[in-house]
C-alpha positions as a Markdown table, in Angstrom:
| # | Residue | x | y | z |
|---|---|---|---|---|
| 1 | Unk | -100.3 | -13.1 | 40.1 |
| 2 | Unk | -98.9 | -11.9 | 37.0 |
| 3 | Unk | -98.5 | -8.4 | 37.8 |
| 4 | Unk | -96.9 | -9.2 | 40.8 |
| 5 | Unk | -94.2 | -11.1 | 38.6 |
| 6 | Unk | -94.2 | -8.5 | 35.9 |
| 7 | Unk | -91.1 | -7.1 | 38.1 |
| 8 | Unk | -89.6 | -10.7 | 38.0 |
| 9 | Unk | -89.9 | -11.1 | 34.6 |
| 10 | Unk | -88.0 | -7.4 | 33.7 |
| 11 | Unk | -85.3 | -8.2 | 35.9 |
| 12 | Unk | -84.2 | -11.3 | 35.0 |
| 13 | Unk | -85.8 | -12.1 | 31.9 |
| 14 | Unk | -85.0 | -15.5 | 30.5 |
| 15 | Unk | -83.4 | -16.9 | 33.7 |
| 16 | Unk | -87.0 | -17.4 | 34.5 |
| 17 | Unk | -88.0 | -19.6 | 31.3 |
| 18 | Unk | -85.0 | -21.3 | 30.7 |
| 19 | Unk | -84.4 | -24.7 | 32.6 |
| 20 | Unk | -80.9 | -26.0 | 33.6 |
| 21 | Unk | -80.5 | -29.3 | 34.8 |
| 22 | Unk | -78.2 | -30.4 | 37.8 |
| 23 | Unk | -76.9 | -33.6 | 38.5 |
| 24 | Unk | -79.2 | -35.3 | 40.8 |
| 25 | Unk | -82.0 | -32.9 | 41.1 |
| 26 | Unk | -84.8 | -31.9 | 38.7 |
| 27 | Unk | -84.3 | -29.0 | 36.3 |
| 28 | Unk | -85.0 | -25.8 | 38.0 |
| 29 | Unk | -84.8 | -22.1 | 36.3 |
| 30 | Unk | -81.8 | -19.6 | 38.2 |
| 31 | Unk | -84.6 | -17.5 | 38.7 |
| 32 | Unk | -86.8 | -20.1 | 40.6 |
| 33 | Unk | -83.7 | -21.2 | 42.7 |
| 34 | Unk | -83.0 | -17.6 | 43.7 |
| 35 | Unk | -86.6 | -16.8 | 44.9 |
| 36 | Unk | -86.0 | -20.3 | 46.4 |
| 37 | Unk | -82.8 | -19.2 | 48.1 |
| 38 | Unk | -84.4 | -15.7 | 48.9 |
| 39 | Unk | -87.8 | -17.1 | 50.4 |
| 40 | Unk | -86.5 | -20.0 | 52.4 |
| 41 | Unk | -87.2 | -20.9 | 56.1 |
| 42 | Unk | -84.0 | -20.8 | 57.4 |
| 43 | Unk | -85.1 | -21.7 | 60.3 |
| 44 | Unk | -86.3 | -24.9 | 59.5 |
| 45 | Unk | -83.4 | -25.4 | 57.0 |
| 46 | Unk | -80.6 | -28.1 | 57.8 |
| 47 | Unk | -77.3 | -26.5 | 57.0 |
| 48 | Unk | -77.1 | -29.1 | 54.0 |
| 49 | Unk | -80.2 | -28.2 | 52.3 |
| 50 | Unk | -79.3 | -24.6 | 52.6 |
| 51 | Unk | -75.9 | -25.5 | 51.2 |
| 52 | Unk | -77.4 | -27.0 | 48.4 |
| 53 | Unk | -79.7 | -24.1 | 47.6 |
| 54 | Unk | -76.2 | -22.2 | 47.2 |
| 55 | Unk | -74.7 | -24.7 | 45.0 |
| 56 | Unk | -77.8 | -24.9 | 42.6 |
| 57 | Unk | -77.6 | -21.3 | 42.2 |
| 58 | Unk | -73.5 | -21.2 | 41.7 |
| 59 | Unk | -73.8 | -24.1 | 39.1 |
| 60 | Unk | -77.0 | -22.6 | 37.4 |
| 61 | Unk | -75.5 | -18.6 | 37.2 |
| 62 | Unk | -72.3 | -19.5 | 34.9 |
């Protein structure tokens, strides 16, 4: 597992250690919601839930 992360861990460094909260949801990492937004059924997805996966992501990257 690790060395599959290894990559991860380079790239984005401490986006994947430091936690952010947003209002309404638990604390999450940019780089967890990325994957997240990356790895995510959309074809199971409701347009809102995808929607908020892009919002987590906008509030978490500034």
């Amino acid at each position: 597992m690790r060395h599959a992360l290894d990559p991860v861990l380079r790239w984005l460094g401490q986006a994947v250690t430091v936690f952010s909260p947003v209002a309404g949801a638990p604390a999450s990492s940019l780089a967890h919601d990325l994957l997240e937004l990356l790895l995510a059924p959309r074809m199971t997805m409701s347009d809102g839930e995808l929607g908020e996966l892009y919002d987590r992501v906008a509030c978490l990257k500034s």
